[in-house]
TORNUDREN-483717 format. One record per residue (C-alpha): residue in one letter; x, y, z; residue number from 0. Coordinates in nm, 4 decimals, padded with zeros to 6 digits, always signed. Each point is the difference from the previous one (the first is absolute). Layout:
BEGIN
<"A"; <X; Y; Z>; NUM>
...
This chain:
BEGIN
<"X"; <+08.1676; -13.9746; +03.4158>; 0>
<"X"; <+00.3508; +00.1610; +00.0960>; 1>
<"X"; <+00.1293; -00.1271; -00.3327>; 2>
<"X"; <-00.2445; +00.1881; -00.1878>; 3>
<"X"; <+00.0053; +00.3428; +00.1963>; 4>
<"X"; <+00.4081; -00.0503; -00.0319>; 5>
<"X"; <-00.0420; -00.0455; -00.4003>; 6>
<"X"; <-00.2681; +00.3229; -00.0051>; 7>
<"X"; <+00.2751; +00.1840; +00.1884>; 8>
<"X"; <+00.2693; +00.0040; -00.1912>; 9>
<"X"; <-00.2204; -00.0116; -00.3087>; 10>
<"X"; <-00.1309; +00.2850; +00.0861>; 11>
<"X"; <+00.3774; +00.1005; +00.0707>; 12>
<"X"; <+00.0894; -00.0641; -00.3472>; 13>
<"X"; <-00.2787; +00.1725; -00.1161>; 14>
<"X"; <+00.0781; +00.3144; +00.1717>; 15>
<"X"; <+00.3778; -00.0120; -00.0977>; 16>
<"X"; <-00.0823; -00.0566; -00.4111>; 17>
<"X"; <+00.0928; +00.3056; -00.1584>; 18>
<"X"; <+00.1662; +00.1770; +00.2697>; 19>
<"X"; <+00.3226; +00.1797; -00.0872>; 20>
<"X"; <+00.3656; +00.0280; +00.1502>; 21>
<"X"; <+00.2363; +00.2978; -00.0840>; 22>
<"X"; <+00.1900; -00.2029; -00.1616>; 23>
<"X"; <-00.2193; -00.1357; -00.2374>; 24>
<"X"; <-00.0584; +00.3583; -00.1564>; 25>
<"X"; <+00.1593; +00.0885; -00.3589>; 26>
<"X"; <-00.0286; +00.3239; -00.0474>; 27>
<"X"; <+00.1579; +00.1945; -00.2910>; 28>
<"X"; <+00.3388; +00.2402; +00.0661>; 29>
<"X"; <+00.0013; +00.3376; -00.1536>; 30>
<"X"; <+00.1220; -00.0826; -00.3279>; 31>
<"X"; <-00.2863; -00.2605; -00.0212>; 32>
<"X"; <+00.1785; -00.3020; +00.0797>; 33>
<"X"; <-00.1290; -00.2525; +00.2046>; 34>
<"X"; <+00.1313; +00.0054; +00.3476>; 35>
<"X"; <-00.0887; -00.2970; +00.2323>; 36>
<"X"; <+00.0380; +00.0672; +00.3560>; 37>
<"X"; <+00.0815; -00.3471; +00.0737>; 38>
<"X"; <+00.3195; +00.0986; -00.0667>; 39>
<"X"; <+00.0306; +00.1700; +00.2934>; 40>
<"X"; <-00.0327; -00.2939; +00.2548>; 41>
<"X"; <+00.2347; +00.0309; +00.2581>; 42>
<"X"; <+00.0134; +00.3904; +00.0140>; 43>
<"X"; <-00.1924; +00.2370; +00.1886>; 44>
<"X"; <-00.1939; +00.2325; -00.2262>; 45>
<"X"; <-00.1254; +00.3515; +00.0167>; 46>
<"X"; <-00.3133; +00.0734; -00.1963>; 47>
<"X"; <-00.0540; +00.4240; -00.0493>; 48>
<"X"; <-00.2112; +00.1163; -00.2152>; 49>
<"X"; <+00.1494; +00.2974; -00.1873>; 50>
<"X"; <-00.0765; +00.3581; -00.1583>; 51>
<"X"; <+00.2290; +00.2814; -00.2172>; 52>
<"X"; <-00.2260; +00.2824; +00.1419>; 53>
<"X"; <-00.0509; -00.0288; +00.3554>; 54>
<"X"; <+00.1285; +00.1757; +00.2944>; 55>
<"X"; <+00.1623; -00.3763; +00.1223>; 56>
<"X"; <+00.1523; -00.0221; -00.3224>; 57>
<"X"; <+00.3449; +00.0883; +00.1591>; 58>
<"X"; <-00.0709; -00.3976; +00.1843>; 59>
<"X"; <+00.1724; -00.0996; -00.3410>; 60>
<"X"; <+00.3313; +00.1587; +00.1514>; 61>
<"X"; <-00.0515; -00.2002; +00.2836>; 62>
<"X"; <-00.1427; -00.3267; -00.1113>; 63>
<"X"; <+00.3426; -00.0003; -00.2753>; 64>
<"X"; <+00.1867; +00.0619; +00.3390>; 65>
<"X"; <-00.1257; -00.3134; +00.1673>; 66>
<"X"; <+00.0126; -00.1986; -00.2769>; 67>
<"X"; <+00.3894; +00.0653; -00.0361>; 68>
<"X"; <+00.0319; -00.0991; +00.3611>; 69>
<"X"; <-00.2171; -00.2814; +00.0239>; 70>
<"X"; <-00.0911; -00.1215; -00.3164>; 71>
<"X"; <+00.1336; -00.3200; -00.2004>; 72>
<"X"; <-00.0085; -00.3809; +00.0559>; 73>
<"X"; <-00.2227; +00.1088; +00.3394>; 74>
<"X"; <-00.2001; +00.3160; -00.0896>; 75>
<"X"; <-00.1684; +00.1606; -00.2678>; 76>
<"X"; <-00.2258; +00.2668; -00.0632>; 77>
<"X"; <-00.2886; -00.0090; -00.2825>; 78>
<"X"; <-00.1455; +00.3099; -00.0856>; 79>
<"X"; <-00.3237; +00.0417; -00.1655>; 80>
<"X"; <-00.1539; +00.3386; -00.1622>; 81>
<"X"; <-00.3257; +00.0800; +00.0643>; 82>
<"X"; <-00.1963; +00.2791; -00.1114>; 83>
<"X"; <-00.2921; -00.0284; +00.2716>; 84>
<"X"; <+00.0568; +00.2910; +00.1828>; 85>
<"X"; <-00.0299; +00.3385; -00.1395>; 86>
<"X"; <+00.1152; -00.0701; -00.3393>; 87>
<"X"; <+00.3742; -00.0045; +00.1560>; 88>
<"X"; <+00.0914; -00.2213; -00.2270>; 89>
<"X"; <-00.1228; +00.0312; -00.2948>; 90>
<"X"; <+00.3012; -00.0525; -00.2517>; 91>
<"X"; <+00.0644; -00.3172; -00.2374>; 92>
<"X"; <+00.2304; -00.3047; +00.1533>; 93>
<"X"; <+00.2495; +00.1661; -00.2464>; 94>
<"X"; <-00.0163; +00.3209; +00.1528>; 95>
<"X"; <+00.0098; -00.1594; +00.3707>; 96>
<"X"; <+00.3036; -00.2125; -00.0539>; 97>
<"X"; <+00.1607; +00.3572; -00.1634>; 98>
<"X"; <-00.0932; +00.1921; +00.3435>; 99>
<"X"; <+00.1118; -00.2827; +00.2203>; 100>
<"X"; <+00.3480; -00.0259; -00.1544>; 101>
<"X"; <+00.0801; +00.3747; -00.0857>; 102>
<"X"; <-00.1138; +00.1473; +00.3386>; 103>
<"X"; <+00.0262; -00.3256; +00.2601>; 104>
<"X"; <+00.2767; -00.1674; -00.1854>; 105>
<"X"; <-00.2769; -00.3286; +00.0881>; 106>
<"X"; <+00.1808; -00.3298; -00.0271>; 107>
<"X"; <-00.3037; -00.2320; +00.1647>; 108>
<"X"; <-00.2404; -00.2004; -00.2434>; 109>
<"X"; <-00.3006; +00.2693; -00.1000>; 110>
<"X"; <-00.3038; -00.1414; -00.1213>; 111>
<"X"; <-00.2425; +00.1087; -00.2688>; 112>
<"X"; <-00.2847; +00.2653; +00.1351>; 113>
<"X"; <-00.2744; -00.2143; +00.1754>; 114>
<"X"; <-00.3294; +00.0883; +00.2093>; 115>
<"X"; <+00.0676; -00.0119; +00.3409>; 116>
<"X"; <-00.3744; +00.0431; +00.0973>; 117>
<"X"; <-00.3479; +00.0320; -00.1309>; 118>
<"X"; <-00.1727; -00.2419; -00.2683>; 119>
<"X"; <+00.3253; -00.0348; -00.1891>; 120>
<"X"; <+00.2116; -00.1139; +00.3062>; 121>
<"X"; <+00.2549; -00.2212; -00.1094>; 122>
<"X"; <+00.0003; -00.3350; +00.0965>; 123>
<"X"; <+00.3596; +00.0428; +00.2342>; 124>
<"X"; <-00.1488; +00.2846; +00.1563>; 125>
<"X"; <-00.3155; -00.1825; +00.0637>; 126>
<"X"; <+00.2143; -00.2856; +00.2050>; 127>
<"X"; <+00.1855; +00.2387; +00.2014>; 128>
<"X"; <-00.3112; +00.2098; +00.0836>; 129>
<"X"; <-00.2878; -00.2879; +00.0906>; 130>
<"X"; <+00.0642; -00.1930; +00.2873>; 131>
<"X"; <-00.1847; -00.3178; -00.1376>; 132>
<"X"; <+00.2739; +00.0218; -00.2515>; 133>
<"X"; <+00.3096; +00.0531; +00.1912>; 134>
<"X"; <-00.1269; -00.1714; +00.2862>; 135>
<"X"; <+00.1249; +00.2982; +00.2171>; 136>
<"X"; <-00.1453; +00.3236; -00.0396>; 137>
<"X"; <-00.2465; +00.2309; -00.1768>; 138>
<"X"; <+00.1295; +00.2946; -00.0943>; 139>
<"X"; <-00.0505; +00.3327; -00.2265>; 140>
<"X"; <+00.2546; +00.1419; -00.1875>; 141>
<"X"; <-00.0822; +00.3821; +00.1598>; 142>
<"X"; <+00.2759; +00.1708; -00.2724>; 143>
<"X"; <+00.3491; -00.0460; -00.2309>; 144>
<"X"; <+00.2753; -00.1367; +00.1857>; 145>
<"X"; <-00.2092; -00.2728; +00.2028>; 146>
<"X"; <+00.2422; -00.2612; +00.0844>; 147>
<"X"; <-00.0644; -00.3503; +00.0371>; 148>
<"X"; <+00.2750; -00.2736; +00.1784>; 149>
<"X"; <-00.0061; -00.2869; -00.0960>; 150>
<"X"; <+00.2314; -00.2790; +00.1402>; 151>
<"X"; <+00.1969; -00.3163; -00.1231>; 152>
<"X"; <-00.2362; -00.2096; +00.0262>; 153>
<"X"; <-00.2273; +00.2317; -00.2545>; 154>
<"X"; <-00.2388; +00.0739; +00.3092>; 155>
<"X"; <-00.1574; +00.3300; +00.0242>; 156>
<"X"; <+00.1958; +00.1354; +00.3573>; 157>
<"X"; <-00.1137; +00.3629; +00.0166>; 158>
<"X"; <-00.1488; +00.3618; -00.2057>; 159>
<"X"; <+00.2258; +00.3588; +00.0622>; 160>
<"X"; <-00.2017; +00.2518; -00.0396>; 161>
<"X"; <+00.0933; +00.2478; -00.3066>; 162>
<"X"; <+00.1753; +00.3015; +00.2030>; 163>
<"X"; <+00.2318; -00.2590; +00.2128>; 164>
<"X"; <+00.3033; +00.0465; -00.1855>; 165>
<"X"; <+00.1570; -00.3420; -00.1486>; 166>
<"X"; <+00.2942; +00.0616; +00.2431>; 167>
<"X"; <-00.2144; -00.0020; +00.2979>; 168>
<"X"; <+00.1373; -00.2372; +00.2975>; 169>
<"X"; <-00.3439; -00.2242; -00.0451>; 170>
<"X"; <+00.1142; -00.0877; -00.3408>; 171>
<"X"; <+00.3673; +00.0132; +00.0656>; 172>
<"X"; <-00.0487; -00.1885; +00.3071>; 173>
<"X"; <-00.2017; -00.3025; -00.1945>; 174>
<"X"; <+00.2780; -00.0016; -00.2586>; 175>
<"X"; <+00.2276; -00.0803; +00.2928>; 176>
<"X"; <-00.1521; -00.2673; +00.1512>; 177>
């Protein structure tokens, strides 16, 4: 009797774990279309933001460039992704973003092509970092651009900034720290 309930169990456990996603098992494609698997960046603590050219937080580029100066290399990295779910704030081609990001923030982290960040059309890395049975540690809405997501060595979801904290905030500097 205890050896069946024990094989239901962690059938059941397999069951429930078929399918399910870790960051790092994500390819998603960079800005100029190329595939970019975020398994490569095990080891390093990642920021996740989703970005727009026409925004008041737009200037978070500035900042976000900033941090990723200080902090960024074989232990950090920021991946930005354009979305164009709020307001029609960004509503340009991957061409044009890339253009903006360079000539006016000078952007030097990895940029990836214009995704859904909500709705029907949510892509699948946003739909990880947003469902709880997913990430296996929160639900969570992305409310507006510049949402930030930390994500730690391990590829484990840690936390979600809200969009108006700035990216040099002591709650993100302070994780980058540690």
């Amino acid at each position: 009797m205890k050896k069946t309930i024990l094989l239901n169990l962690l059938m059941l456990i397999v069951i429930m774990s078929y399918g399910q996603s870790g960051f790092y098992d994500f390819v998603v494609k960079d800005i100029e279309g190329k595939d970019f698997k975020l398994s490569s960046l095990k080891g390093k603590k990642v920021l996740v933001v989703n970005t727009a050219s026409k925004c008041g937080l737009t200037p978070q580029y500035k900042q976000l460039e900033e941090l990723y100066k200080t902090y960024g290399g074989e232990q950090f990295v920021i991946i930005g992704f354009p979305a164009n779910n709020f307001a029609n704030q960004e509503p340009g081609s991957n061409e044009d973003i890339m253009e903006f990001c360079e000539k006016n923030y000078g952007v030097t982290f990895p940029m990836m092509e214009k995704v859904s960040v909500k709705g029907d059309d949510i892509c699948p890395l946003y739909q990880w970092l947003t469902q709880k049975s997913k990430n296996g540690k929160m639900d969570s809405k992305v409310s507006w651009n510049f949402q930030k997501y930390l994500i730690d060595e391990e590829g484990n979801l840690v936390d979600v900034v809200e969009p108006k904290v700035k990216p040099d905030d002591v709650r993100i500097v302070g994780w980058l720290r540690n």
